[in-house]
N, C-alpha and C positions, 0 to 999 in steps of 0.2 A: 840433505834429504836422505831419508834411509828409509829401500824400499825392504814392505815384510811380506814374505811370502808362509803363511803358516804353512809345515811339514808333520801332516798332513795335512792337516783341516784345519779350520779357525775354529770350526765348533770342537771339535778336540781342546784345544785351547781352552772352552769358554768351562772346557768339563775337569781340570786337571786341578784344581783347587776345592774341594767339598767344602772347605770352610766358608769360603766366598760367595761360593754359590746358595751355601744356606742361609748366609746373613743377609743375602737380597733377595733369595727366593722363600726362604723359609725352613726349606728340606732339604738337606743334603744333594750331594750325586756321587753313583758310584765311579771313581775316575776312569776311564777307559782305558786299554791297552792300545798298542802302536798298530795293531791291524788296519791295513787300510784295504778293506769293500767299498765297493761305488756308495754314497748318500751314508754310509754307518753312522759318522757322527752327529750327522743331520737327525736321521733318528733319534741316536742315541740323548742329543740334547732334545729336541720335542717329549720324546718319553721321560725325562726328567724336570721339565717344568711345570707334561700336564701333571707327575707324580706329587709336585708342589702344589698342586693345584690351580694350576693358572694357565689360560687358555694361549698360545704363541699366536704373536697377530702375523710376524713377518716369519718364520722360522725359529724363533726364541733370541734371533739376533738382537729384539731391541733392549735384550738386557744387558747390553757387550758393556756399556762403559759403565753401567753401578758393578757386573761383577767383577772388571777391572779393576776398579778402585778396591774394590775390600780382596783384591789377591794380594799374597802375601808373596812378590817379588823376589824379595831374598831369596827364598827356600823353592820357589819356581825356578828360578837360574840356576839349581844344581840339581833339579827334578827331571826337565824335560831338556832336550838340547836346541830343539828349535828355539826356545822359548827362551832360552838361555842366552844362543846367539843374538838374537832380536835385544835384549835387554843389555848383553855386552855393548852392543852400537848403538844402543842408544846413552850410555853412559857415556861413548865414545865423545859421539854428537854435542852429548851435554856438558863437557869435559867436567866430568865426576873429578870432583878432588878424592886424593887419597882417603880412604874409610870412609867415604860420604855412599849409601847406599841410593841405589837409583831410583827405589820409592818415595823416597822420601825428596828428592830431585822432582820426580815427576809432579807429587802433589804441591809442592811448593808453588811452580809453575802453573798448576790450574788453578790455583788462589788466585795469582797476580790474572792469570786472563778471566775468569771471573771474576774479578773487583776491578777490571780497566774496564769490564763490559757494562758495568751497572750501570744506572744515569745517576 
């Protein structure tokens, strides 16, 4: 099991990829800097989703696992360090072979658990 605690925020997190975020929201984001104020990145993603145009039902969290999927991992791990660590142990976990990047790991694995789930 590996627990993530995001450093700062998760919504930080969910802002640190513009490409990701535009390919599921539409519009970009500008990525945030490491400030941590009470609620900033909470804001800071609300204000770029309603910027997308699209109304956040829960806090913009319910978009976490499409802009997950379209972050480009790789280039995350040497971006942020939280995010970095997190993805180090999770290669850990997954015992990444040698050059096997851990995106490509993870999608693998949500094939197989989608396609055991289907009837």
């Amino acid at each position: 099991m590996i627990c993530a605690v995001p450093d700062p925020h998760l919504e930080r997190w969910l802002l640190i990829d513009s490409g990701a975020f535009k390919k599921v929201l539409g519009k970009g984001c500008q990525a945030p800097d490491q400030k941590c104020e009470r609620d900033r990145y909470k804001k800071l993603l609300l204000n770029a989703i309603c910027n997308a145009g699209r109304t956040p039902l829960i806090g913009g969290l319910e978009h976490t696992e499409d802009i997950v999927n379209a972050m480009d991992l790789a280039n995350l791990k040497m971006v942020d360090d939280s995010f970095g660590k997190l993805l180090k142990a999770l290669e850990r976990v997954l015992k990444a072979p040698k050059g096997r990047k851990i995106c490509s790991l993870v999608r693998e694995r949500q094939g197989r658990s989608r396609n055991t789930s289907e009837p």
